[in-house]
Every structure is written in C-alpha cells, then in structure tokens.
C-alpha positions in Angstrom: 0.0 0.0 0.0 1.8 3.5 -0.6 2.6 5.8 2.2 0.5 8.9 2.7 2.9 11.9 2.4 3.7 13.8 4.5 2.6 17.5 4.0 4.4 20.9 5.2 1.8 22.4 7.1 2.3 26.0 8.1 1.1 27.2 11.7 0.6 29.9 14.4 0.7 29.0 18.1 0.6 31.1 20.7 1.2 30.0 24.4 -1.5 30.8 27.1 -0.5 32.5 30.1 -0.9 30.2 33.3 -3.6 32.0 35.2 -6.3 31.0 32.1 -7.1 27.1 32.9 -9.8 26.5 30.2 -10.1 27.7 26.6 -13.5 29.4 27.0 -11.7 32.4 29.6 -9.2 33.3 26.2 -12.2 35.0 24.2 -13.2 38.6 24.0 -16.8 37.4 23.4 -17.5 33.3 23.9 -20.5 34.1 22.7 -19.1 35.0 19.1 -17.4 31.7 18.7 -19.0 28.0 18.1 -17.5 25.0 19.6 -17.1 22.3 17.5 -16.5 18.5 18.0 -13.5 16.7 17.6 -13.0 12.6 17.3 -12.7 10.7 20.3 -9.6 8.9 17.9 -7.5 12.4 19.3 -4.7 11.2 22.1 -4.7 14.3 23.4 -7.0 17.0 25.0 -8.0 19.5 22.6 -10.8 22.1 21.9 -11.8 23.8 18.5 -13.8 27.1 18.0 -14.6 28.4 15.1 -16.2 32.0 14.1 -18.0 32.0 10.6 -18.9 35.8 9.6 -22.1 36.5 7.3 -20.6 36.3 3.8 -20.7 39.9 1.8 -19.5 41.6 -1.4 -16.5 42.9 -1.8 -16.3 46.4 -1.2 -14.6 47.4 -4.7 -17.9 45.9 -6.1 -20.0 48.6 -4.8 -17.7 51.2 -6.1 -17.6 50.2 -9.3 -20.9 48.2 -10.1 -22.6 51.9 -11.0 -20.1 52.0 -14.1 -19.7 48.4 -15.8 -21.8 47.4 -19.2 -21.9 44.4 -18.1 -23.8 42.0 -15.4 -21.5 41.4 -11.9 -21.8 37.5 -11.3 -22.8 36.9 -7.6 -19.5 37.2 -5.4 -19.0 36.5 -1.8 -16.1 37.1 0.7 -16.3 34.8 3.8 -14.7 35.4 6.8 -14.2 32.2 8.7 -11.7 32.0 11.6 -10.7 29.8 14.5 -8.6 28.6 17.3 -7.4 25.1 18.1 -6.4 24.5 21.5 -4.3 21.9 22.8 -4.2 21.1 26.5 -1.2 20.0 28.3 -0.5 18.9 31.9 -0.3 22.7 32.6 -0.3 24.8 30.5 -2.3 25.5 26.7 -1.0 26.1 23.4 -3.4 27.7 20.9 -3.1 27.6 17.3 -4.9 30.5 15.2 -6.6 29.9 12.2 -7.3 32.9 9.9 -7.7 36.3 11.9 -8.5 33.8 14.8 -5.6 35.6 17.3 -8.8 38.6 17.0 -11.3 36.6 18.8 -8.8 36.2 21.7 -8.3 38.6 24.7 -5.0 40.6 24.1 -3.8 39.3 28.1 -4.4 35.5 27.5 -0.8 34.8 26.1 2.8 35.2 26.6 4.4 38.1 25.1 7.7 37.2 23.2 6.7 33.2 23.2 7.6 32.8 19.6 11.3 34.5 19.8 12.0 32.5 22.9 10.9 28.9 21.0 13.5 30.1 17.8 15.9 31.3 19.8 16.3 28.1 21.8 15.7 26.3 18.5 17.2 27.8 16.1 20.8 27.3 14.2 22.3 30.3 15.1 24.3 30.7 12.0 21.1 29.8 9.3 19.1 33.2 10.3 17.0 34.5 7.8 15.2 37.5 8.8 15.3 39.9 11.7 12.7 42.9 13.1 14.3 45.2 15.2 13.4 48.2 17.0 15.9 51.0 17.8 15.8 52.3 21.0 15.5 56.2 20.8 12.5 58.5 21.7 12.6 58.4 17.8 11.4 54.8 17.5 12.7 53.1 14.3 11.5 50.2 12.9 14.0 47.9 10.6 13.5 44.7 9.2 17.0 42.8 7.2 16.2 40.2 5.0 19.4 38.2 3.8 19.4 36.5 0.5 20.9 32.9 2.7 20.8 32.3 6.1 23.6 33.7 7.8 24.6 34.2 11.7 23.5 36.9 13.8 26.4 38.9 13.1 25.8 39.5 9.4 22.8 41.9 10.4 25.2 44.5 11.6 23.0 45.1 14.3 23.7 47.0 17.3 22.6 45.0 20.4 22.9 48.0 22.8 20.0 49.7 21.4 18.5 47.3 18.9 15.6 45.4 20.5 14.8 42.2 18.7 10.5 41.9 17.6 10.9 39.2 14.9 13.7 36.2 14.0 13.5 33.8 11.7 15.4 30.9 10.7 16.5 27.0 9.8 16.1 25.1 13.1 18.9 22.6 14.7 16.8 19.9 14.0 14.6 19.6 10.7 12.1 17.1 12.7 11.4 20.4 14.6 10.4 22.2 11.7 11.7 23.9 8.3 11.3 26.9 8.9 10.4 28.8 12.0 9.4 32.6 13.1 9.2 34.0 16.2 7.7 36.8 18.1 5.0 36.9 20.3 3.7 33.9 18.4 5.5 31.6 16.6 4.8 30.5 13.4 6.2 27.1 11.8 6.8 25.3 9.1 6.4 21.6 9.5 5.2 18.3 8.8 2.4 17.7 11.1 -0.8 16.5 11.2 -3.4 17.1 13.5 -3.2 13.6 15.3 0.7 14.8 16.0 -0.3 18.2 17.8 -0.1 17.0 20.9 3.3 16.0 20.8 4.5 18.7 19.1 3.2 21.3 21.5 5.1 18.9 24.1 8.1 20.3 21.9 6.9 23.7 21.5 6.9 23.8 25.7 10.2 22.0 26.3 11.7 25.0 23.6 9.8 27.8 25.3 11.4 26.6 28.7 14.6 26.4 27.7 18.0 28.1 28.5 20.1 27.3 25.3 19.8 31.1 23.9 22.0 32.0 26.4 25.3 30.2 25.1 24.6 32.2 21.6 22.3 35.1 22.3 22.8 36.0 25.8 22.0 39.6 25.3 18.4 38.9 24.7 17.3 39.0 28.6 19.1 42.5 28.9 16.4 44.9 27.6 12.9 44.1 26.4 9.8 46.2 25.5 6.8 45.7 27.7 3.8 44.7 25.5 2.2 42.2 28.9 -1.0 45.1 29.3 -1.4 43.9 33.1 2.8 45.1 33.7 2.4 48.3 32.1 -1.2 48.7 33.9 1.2 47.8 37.3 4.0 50.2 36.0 1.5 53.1 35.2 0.3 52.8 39.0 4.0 53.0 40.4 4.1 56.1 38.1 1.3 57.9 39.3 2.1 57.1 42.9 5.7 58.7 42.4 3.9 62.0 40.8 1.4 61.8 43.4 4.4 61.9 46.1 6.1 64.9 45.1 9.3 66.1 43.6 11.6 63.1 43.6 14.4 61.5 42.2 14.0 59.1 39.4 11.2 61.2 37.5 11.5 64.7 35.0 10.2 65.9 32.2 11.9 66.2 28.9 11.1 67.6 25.4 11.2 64.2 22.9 12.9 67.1 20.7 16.0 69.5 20.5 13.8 72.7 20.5 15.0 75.8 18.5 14.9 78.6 21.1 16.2 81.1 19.0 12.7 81.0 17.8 10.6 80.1 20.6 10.1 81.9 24.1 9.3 78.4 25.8 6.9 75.8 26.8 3.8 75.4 28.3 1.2 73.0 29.1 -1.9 72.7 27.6 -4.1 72.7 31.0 -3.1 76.4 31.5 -5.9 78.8 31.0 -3.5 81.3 30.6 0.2 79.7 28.7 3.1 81.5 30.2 6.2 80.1 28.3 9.0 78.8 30.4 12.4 76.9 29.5 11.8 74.0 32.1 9.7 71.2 31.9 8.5 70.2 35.9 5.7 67.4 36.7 4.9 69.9 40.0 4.8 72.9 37.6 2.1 70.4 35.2 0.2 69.3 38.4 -0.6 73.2 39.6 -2.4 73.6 36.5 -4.4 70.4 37.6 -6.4 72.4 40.7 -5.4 69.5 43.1 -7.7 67.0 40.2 -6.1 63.5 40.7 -4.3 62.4 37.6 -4.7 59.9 35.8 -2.9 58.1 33.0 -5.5 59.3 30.3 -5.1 62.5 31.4 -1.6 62.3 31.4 -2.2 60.6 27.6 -4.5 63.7 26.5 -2.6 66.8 28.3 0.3 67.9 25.8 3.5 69.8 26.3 2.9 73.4 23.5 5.7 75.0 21.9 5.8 79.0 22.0 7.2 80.2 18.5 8.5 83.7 18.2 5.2 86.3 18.1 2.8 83.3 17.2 -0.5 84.0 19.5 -1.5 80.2 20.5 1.2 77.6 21.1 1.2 74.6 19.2 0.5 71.3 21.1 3.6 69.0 20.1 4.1 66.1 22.8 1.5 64.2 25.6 3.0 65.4 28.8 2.5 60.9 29.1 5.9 60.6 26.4 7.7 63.2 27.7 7.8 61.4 31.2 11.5 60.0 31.9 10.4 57.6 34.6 12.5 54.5 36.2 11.0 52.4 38.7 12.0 49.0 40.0 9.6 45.7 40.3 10.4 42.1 41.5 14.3 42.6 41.1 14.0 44.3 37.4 14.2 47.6 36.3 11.6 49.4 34.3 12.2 52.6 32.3 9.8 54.5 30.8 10.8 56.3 27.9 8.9 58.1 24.5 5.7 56.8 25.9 6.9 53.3 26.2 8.1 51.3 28.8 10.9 49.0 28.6 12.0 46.2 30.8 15.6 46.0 31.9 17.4 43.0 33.5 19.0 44.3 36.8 22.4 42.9 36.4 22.6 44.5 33.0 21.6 47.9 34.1 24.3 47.1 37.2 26.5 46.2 34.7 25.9 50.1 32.9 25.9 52.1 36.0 29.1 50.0 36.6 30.6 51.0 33.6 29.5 54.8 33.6 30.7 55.2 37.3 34.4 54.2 36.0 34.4 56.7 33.3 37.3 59.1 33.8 35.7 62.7 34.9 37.2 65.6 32.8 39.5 68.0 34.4 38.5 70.5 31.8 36.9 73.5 32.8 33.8 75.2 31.3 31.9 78.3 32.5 27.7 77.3 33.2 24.9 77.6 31.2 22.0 79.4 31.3 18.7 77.4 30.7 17.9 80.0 28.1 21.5 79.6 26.1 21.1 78.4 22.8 24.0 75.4 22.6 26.1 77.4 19.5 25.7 81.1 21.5 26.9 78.8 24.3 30.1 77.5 22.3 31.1 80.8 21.0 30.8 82.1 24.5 32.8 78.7 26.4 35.4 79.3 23.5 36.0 82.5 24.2 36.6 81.9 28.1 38.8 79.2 27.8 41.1 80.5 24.5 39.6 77.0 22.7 39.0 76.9 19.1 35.5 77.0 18.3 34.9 74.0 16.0 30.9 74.2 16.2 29.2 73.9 12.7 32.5 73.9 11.0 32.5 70.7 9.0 34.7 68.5 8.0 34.4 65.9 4.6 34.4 62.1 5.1 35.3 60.4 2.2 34.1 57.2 3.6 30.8 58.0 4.5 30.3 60.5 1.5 29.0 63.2 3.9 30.3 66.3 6.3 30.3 65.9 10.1 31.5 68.6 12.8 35.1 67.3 14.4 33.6 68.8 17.6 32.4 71.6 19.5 35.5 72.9 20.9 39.1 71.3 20.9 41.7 72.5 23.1 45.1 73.5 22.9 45.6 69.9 24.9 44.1 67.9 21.9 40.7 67.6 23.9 37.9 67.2 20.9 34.8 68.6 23.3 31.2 67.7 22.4 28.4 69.7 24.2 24.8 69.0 24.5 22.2 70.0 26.6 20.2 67.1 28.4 17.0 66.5 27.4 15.8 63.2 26.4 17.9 59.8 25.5 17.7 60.6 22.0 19.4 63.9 22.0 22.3 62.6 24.1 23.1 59.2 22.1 23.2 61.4 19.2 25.7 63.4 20.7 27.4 60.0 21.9 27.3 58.6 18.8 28.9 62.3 16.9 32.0 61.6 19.6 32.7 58.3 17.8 32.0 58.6 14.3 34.0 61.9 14.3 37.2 60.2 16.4 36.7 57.4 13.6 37.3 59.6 10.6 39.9 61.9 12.7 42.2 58.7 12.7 41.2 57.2 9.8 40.3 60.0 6.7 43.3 61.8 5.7 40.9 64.2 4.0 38.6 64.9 7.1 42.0 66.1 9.1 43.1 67.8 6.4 39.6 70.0 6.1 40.1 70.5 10.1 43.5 71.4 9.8 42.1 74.1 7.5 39.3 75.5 10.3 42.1 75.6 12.6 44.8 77.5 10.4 41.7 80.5 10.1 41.4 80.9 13.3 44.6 79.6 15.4 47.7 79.2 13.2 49.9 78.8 16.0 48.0 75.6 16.5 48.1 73.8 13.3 50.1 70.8 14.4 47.4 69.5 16.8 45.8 68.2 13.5 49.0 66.3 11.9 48.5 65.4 8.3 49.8 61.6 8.9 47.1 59.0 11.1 47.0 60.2 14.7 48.5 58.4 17.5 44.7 58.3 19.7 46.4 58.1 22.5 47.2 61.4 22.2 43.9 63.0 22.2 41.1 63.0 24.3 37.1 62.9 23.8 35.2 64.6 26.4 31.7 64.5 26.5 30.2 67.9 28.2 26.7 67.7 29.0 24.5 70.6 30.0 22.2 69.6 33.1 21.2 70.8 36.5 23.3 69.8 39.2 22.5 66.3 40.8 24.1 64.3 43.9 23.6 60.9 41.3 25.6 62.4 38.5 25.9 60.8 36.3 23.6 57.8 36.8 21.0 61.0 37.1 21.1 60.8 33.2 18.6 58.3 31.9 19.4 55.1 31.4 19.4 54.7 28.0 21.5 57.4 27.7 24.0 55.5 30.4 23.2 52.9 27.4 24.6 54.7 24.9 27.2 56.4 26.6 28.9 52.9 27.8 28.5 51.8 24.3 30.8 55.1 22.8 32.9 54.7 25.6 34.1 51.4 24.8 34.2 51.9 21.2 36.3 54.5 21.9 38.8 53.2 24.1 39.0 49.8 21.5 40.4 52.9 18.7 42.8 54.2 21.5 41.4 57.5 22.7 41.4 58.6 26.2 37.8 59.2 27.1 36.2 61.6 30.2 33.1 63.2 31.3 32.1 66.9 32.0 29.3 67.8 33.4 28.6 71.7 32.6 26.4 73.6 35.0 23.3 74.9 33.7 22.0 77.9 35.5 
C-alpha cells in the first residue's frame, strides 16, 4: 500500500498564560465563537472554535458596479476564523486559524513566546530575517532580509539599542520544523498532522522553557519592550504614585525634541488657562495647573506639552505630557524605564552592569563656565570658547570620504588635543546622538586623511599657531582625548541622574572609543 505523504503544514501558536485554565476564559466574546466537536480517535486534549462571519460583497464591487456594461456574477467574501487549542498537563497552546488571534483577549498569552521557542531552537548561524526596533525616543523600525541564512552577526545590528520583535530561521533539527518565526507567536513550518499536535506542543513547551539562547544570544534577557498590558497597567500605578508623592528622584520631564529657542520663548502645558512660556519642563509645575484634580494616566495621555514660537498668539501642542515622562522604577528585582511613551524592561544585572561601567568613566578636568537654561547650545560654544582660548569648531565641517558626507570634528578642541562635544540634556535621543557624533568623528579623525586635512584648515583660520594638533599623517589616539560635556542641572547621582538609555549609549561610545585608542572623560557643565 503507498505511504501517505507527508505535508508541510504552516502554523501559528501562541502560548496561554498560566492563570487562564480553560479555553473558554481566552475569548473577547464566547458568545461570538461556536465550539465544534472533535473525534474521540485524538490522544490528546483539545478544543476547537470556530467563528463564521455573514458572507458579503467585496467592497470594490460597490464602487464600481454603477459604471460596468456588463452583469457582476454573484461574489461573496467569507470570513471564517478559528482557534485550536491543545491542553497539556499545565499549561495551553493555541493555534490561530485565519484572523483567529482577533477573537482572543489581548492578556491570554505570553508576550515574546515565539522569539523565545527560535531562539532556543534555532541554528544560530542559518538566520534568515530579523525585526528590530531601535531604541531612541525616535522609535525606528528595521526589518533585514538576507538573500541565505547567515549568523547573527551578518545583520550588523547593534545590540545596545536594537531590540529584537521578529527572528526567523532554519532550526537545529529539521524534525522540529523547516522553517520557524518568532515573536510573540510563533509561526512554523512543519510536517504535522493534527493527530501529531499533541506532541509537538510537548516540543513547543520544552523550547519555550529552555535556556540554550544563552550560550549564543545571551544579550536577549538584557532589555525588552513591555507589550504584557497587566505590567504596564502595574508600571503606570508605580508612576502615578511617584507623581502623586512629590518632587523626587527618578522622575523629570523632557522635550522628545532639540527645540530651537532662537525661535521660541518656551513651553507650556496645555491645561493652563492662561500659557506663560517657560524653559523647564516640571511634573509639580504640570500638576498646579491640575487644581489638586487626581491624575490619571489618560489625562496624562491627552494633556500635551505646547511650543511658544517667536510672536505666534497660540502655542502649538507638540508632545503628551505621558511621552515626555523620563520615569524609572523597579519591580520584583527588574528595572523598568519608561521612555517616548513606552516602557521597557531592563534585566538588573545588565543595568548594574551600565551604572558599573559609567561610574568608572574618567571625569574631565576641563573647565567650562555654566549655562544658562535659556543659552542656545552654539551662542553657548562661542561664549565657552572665548573663556577658555579654545577653538570653536561648532558647525564647521569637515568631509568624510568614507561616509560621503560632512560631520563637525567637535564643538570645541583644546590646545591639549581635547575634541569637546556639548549638549544639553534632554531626552535619551538627544544625548546618544551626541554619543554617537563623539565616535564617528574620532573614527574619521584617525582614519580620513581628507577629514584632518579639512580641520586642519578651520584651525589654520582661526589659530595658526595651533596647526600641528591636527598632523597630516594618522594620529596616535592616544594622544587626544574625547570629552563628552553635557549641559544639566546639578544632581548628587551624576551621572547615573542621566537616563538610562542614555547611560546605554554612553557605555557603548565609551568602549568603542577606548577599542580605537582615545582617552575618554566626562564633564558635566552647570546649567543655570
């Protein structure tokens, strides 16, 4: 008699948290789903629900049936969807069929289930696709597609800020699957039937459970986006309770944006009957305009942060005053920041492991005057030069061949080979940019011949005397310095005051840095 084959079948499970015991708790509305019966022949426990929509016309058909010559036959779209669960000793797996992950509650299943199953699955050098997020008030999405699978490595990602969504790729073992994809579901491709679920979500389980990611991607614990709507419902409390307490450490406001003040007079909130523009952003400033109202997250969600430009009459409403919270709280050993409106898990030895790190950094002996709030950063670099005899080296560019494109060698450089980049404090983003201009710059400075030799050429207008701190042969590192000068308030915690994705970044240039040769310090620049 010849064999049945074997079909690839192509499916989406999804992993139901503990605390739901029976299938029927998992739906937004049992009462929209039908159960339906399955053979007794099945070794395993399982139940199957199916939803069957009223079947309509397309859309398109209306639209157009006004304008055709000629008779539309009778068409019908059907929308039919399911789930099939699979019950195991404790705990149930749930594959969707269709748009069947709809009909379930958005709490019933675990958040990052699929990239936990891949990664403990999958052949860490035969990865196919990755989704990553950056992690910036910004918030980019990328997704890299190579044309073979490939390790990790050949994404040129950057694991310090890149948060992993989706991963795909060949399993270790092709009786696992073909293919497999993970996120918060994971989706496979394998030869299964139905009488083989059971077994396979056996599999599924074991993977899930697993510790084998952490011999190849060990970094994936280290930082995570919260999407679990109960923890960010638990985080949101902590955050109200802190505003609710008072001024206190751990909590500001910052613009999500470098604002322009040469055209604008300030900020405001949008809860003031009567805007008075000011330069600094404070939650007790906010929660006067509140008339002692309790807040609450929605509120928090709908009241904005306005921009004041020049003689405009009404401010513009640019940010909730909810994303411009800079908020870090600890739960159950973890640390949670809350950043651009999102909240982001953080394993606590990896964010001892930063404050570690940014505690060691050298402090700078260099001295520059203070700020005042209202200082616009360039008025503030032509003034510091002055002060301190530096040459002023703001918005003077320089070419990189290399990267096609003209980058400032930095803000001020001293007489002592000190390239100085200044920045004010105000959100993660603004800083890791400013991080991120200390290494790319040091990177051409050593390495472009062309980009000295365009800096040796600001500093011959301005200092002659000094042209041979730019030498027209590669640099010794070693020889020059990077100082990072930041523009804050003063703090007893500096510098684990500064957010801790900006500690993030900050450890990343430093040891980027250090690998080229530099000397690398920290100045914190009093703003007034």
């Amino acid at each position: 008699m010849r064999k049945k084959r074997e079909r690839v079948r192509h499916l989406t499970a999804l992993l139901i948290k503990g605390e739901f015991k029976k299938p029927e708790d998992c739906f937004k509305d049992l009462n929209g789903v039908e159960r339906v019966g399955l053979s007794p022949r099945l070794t395993y426990v399982a139940d199957f629900f199916l939803q069957a929509k009223k079947a309509r016309s397309p859309p398109w058909m209306e639209f157009l049936e006004t304008f055709v010559t000629t008779k539309l036959p009778t068409l019908r779209n059907e929308n039919v969807c399911g789930v099939f669960f699979v019950q195991l000793k404790k705990r149930i797996v749930a594959f969707t069929l269709g748009h069947g992950r709809n009909l379930l509650r958005a709490d019933c299943f675990e958040r990052d289930f699929g990239l936990k199953v891949v990664l403990n699955s999958v052949d860490p050098t035969q990865l196919r696709s990755v989704d990553a997020r950056k992690v910036e008030d910004l918030t980019t999405q990328t997704r890299k597609q190579l044309s073979r699978n490939s390790p990790l490595d050949a994404f040129a990602l950057n694991l310090n800020q890149d948060i992993l969504r989706v991963i795909a790729g060949k399993p270790k073992s092709e009786a696992f699957a073909k293919l497999i994809v993970g996120s918060d579901a994971l989706s496979l491709s394998a030869k299964v039937e139905v009488e083989q679920l059971g077994a396979k979500c056996e599999e599924l389980l074991a993977a899930y459970q697993s510790q084998e990611y952490k011999k190849h991607f060990p970094w994936f614990d280290h930082l995570r986006t919260v999407r679990d709507k109960s923890m960010i419902e638990e985080l949101n409390r902590k955050l109200l309770e802190k505003i609710l307490a008072g001024p206190a450490d751990g909590l500001h406001l910052a613009t999500p944006e470098v604002i322009d003040w040469s055209d604008s007079p300030g900020l405001s909130f949008s809860t003031e009957e009567d805007p008075a523009p000011r330069h600094d952003l404070l939650m007790e400033d906010y929660l006067k305009t509140k008339d002692g109202e309790e807040v609450s997250v929605a509120e928090l969600k709908r009241d904005h942060v306005q921009v004041h430009y020049g003689a405009a009459s009404a401010p513009v409403s640019k940010w909730s005053v909810y994303d411009s919270i800079v908020f870090e709280a600890e739960e159950k050993g973890e640390v949670f920041v809350l950043s651009g409106g999102d909240w982001f898990r953080v394993a606590k030895n990896f964010a001892d492991e930063v404050r570690g790190k940014i505690g060691s950094i050298k402090r700078s002996t260099l001295v520059l005057p203070a700020a005042k709030s209202t200082d616009r950063e360039d008025d503030y670099n032509i003034m510091a030069a002055k002060a301190g005899k530096f040459i002023l080296m703001d918005k003077k560019n320089s070419y990189v061949v290399e990267g096609k494109t003209s980058i400032e060698v930095c803000d001020l450089l001293t007489k002592d080979g000190q390239f100085v980049h200044v920045k004010r404090k105000t959100r993660s983003s603004t800083l890791s940019h400013l991080f991120s201009q200390g290494v790319v710059s040091a990177d051409a400075f050593w390495m472009d011949p062309e980009f000295r030799s365009h800096a040796r050429n600001h500093v011959l207008k301005s200092h002659p005397t000094l042209k041979k701190l730019i030498p027209q042969e590669r640099p010794n590192p070693a020889a020059f310095e990077v100082v990072f000068a930041v523009i804050t308030k003063s703090h007893p915690k500096w510098p684990h005051s500064l957010p801790f994705f900006s500690q993030l970044n900050l450890s990343y240039a430093h040891d980027r840095l250090e690998r080229m040769g530099y000397r690398v310090s920290l100045l914190r620049i009093d703003e007034v």
